[in-house]
LOROKE-222413 format. One record per atom (N, C-alpha, C): z negated, y negated, x negated; atom name; residue in one letter. Coordinates in pm, whole numbers, plus 50000, padded with zeros to 5 digits. Each point is the difference from the previous one (the first is absolute). Layout:
BEGIN
+-------+-------+-------+--------+-------+
|     z |     y |     x | dodren | pavex |
+-------+-------+-------+--------+-------+
|     Z |     Y |     X |     CA |     A |
...
+-------+-------+-------+--------+-------+
This chain:
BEGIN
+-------+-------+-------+--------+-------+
|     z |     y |     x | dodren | pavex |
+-------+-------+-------+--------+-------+
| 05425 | 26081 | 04400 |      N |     X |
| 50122 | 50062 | 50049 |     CA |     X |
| 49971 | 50128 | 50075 |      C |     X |
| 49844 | 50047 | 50044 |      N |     X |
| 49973 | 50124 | 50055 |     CA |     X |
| 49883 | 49940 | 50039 |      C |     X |
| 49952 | 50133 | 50023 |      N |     X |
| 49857 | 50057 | 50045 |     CA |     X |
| 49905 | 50092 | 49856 |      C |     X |
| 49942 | 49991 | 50013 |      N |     X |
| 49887 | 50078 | 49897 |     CA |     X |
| 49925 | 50056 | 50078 |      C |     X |
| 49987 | 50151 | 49983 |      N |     X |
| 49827 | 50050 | 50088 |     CA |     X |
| 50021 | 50115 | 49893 |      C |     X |
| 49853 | 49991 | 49988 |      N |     X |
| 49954 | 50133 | 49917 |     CA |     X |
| 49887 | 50043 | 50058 |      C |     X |
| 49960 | 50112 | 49949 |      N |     X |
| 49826 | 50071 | 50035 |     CA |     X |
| 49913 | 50013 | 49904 |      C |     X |
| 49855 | 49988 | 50013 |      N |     X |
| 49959 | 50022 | 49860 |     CA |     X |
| 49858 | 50083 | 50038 |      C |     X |
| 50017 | 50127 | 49949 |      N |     X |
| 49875 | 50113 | 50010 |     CA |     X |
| 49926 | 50007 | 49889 |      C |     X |
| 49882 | 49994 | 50058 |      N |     X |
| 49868 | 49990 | 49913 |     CA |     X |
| 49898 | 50085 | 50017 |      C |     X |
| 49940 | 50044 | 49904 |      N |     X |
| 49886 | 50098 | 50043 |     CA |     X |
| 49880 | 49946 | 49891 |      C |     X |
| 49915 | 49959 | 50027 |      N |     X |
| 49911 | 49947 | 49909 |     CA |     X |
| 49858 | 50133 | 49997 |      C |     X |
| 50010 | 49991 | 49921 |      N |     X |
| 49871 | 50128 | 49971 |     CA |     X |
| 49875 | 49950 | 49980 |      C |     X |
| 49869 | 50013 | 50043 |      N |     X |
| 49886 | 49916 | 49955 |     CA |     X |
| 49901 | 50071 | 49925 |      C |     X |
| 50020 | 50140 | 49990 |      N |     X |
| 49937 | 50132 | 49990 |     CA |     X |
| 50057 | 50124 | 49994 |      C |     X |
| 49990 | 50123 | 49915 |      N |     X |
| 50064 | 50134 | 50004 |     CA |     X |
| 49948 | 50054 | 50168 |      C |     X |
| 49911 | 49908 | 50081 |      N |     X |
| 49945 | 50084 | 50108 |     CA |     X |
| 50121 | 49963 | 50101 |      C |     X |
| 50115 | 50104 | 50065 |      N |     X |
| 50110 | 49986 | 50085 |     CA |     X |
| 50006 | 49911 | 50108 |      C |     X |
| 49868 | 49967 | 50059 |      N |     X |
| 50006 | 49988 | 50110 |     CA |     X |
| 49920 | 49832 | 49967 |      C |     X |
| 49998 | 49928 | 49875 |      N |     X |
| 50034 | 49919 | 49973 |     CA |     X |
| 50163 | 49899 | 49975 |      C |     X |
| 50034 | 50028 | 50046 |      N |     X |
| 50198 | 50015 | 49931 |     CA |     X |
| 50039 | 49879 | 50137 |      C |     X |
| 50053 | 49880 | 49973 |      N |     X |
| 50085 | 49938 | 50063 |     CA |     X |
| 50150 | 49965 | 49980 |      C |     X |
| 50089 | 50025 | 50123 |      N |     X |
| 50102 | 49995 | 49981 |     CA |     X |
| 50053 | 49918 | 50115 |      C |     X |
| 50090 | 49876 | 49881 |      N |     X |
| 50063 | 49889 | 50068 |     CA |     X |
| 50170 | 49984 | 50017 |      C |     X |
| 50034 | 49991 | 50097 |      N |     X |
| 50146 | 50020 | 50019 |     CA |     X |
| 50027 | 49837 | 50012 |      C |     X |
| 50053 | 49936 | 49981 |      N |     X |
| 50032 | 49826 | 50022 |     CA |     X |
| 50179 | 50024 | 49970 |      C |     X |
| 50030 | 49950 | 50140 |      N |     X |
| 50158 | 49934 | 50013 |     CA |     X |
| 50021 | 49883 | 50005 |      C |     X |
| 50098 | 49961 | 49915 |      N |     X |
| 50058 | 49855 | 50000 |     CA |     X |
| 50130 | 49986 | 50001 |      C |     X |
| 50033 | 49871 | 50055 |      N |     X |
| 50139 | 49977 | 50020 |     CA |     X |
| 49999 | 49839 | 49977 |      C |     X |
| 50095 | 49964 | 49890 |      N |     X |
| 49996 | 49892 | 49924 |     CA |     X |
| 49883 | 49965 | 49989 |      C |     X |
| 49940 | 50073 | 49870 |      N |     X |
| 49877 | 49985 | 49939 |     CA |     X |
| 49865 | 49933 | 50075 |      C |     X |
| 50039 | 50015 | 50144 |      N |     X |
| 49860 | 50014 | 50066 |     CA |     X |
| 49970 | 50153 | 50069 |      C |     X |
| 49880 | 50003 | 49970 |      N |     X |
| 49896 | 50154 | 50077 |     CA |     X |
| 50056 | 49951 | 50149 |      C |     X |
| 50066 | 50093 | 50047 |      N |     X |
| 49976 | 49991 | 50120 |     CA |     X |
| 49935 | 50074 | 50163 |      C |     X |
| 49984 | 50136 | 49872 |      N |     X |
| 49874 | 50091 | 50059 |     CA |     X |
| 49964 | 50098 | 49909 |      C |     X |
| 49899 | 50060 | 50000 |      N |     X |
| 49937 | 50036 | 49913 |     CA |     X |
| 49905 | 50120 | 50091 |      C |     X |
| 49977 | 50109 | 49944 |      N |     X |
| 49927 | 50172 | 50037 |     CA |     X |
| 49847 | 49981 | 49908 |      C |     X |
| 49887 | 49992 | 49990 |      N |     X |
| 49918 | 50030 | 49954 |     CA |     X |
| 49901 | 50104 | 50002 |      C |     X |
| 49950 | 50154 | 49959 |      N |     X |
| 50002 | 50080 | 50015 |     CA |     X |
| 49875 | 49963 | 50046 |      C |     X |
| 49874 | 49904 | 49952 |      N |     X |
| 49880 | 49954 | 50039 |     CA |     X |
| 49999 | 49977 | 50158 |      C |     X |
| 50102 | 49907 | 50016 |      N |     X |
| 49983 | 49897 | 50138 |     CA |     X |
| 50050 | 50132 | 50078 |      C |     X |
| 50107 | 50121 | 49969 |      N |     X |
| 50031 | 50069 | 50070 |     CA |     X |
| 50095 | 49954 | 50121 |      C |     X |
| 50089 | 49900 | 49976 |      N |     X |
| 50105 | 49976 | 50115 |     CA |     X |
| 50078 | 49901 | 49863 |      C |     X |
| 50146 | 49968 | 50095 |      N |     X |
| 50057 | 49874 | 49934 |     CA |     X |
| 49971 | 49870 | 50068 |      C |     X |
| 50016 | 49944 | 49888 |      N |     X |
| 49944 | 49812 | 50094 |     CA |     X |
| 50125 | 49943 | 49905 |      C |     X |
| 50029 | 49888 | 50142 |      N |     X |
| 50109 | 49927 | 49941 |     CA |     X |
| 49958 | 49877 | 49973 |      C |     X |
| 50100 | 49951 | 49910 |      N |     X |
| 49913 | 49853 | 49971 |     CA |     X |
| 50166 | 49883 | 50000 |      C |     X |
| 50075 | 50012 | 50061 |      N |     X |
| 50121 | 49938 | 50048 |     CA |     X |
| 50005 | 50035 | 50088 |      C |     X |
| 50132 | 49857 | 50094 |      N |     X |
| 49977 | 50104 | 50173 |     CA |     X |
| 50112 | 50090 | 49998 |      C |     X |
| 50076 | 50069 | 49918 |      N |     X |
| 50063 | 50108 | 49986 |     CA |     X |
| 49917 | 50095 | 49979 |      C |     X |
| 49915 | 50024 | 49910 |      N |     X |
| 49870 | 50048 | 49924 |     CA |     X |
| 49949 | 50050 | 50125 |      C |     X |
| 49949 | 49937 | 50093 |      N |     X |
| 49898 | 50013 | 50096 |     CA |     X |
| 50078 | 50092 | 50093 |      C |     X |
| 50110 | 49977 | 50054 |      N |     X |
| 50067 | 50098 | 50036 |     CA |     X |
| 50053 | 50130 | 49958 |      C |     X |
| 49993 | 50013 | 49878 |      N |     X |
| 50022 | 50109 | 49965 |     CA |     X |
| 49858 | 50094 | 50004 |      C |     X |
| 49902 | 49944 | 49984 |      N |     X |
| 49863 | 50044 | 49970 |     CA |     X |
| 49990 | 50058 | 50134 |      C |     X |
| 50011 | 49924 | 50100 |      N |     X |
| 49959 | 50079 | 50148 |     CA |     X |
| 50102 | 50087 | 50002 |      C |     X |
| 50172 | 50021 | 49981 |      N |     X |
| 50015 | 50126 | 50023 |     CA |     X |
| 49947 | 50072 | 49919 |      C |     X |
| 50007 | 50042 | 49868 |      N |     X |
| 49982 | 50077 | 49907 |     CA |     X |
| 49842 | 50039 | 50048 |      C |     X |
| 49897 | 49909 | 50057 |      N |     X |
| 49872 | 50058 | 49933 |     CA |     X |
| 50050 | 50116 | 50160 |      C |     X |
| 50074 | 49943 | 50099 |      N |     X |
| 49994 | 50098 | 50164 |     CA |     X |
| 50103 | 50091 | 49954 |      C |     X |
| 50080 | 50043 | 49910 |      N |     X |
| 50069 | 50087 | 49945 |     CA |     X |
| 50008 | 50128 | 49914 |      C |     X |
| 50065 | 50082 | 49946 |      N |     X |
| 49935 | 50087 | 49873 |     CA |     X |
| 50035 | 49949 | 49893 |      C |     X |
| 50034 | 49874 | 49966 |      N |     X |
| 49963 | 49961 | 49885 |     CA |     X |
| 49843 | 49976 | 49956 |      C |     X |
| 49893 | 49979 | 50077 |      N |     X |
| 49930 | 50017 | 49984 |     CA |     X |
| 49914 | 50144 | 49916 |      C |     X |
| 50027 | 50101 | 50061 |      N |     X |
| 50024 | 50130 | 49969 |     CA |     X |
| 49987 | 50065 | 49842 |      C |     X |
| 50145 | 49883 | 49966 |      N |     X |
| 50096 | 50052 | 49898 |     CA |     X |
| 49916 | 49984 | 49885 |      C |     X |
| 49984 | 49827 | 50038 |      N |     X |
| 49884 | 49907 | 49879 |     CA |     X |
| 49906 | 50100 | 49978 |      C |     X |
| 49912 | 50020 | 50066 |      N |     X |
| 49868 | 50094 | 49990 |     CA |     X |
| 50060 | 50140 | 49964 |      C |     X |
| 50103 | 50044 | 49997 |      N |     X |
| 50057 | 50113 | 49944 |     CA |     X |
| 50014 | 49987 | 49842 |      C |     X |
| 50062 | 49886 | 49995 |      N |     X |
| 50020 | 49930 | 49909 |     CA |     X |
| 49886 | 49978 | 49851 |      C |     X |
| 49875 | 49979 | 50067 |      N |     X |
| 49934 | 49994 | 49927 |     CA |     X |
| 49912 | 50094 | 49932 |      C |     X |
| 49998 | 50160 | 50084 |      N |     X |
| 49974 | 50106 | 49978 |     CA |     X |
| 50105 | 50053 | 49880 |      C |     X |
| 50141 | 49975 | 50022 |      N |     X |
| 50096 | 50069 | 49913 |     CA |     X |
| 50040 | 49922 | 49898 |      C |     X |
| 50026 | 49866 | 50001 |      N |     X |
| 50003 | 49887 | 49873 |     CA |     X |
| 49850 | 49983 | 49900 |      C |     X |
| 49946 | 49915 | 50075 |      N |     X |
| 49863 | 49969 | 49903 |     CA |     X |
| 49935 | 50125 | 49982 |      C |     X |
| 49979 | 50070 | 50067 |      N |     X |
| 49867 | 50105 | 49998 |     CA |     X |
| 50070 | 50114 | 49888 |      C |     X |
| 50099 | 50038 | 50012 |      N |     X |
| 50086 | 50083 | 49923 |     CA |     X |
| 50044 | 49922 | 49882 |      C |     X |
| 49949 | 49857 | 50006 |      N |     X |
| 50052 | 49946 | 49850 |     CA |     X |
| 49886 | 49971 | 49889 |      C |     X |
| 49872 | 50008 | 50074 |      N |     X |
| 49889 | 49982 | 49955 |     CA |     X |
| 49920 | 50116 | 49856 |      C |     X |
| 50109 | 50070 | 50033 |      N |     X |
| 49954 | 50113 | 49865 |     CA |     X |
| 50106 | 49901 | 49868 |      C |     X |
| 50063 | 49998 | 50029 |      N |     X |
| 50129 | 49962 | 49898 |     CA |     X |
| 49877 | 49840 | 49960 |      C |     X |
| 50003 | 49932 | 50094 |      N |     X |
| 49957 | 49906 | 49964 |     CA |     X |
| 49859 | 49957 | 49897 |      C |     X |
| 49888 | 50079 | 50067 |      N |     X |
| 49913 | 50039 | 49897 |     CA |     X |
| 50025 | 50049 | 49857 |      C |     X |
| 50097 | 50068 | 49974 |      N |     X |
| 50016 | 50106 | 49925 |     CA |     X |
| 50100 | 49938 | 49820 |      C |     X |
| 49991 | 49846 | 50083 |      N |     X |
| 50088 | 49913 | 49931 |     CA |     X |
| 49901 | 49908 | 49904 |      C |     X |
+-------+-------+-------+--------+-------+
């Protein structure tokens, strides 16, 4: 009777060393990924052809930016808490 889209942020830690730290942004809309930020690969890649379009604006956009902002002020700033647990 709708639509479903959610986001789901991830920061996987492999090490207390910072500059180990990946952070995954994945959007979906009716429970398929349809693009996804990986802090590794360093751009978004789409993997639907909505997906794919969004990936080329966003990676030619400041969302790009934001992500990598993103991962300085989310994961990296969460990484004390997280250890500490």
């Amino acid at each position: 009777d709708g639509y479903f889209e959610h986001c789901v942020v991830e920061c996987r830690y492999s090490s207390k060393d910072l500059q180990g730290i990946e952070m995954i942004d994945s959007y979906y809309f009716n429970k398929v990924e349809d693009v996804r930020f990986n802090s590794t690969v360093g751009k978004y890649v789409g993997y639907t052809e909505q997906g794919v379009y969004y990936a080329e604006a966003w990676n030619k956009g400041p969302e790009l930016a934001g992500e990598l902002g993103e991962l300085e002020r989310f994961c990296k700033g969460s990484a004390a808490i997280y250890y500490s647990a």
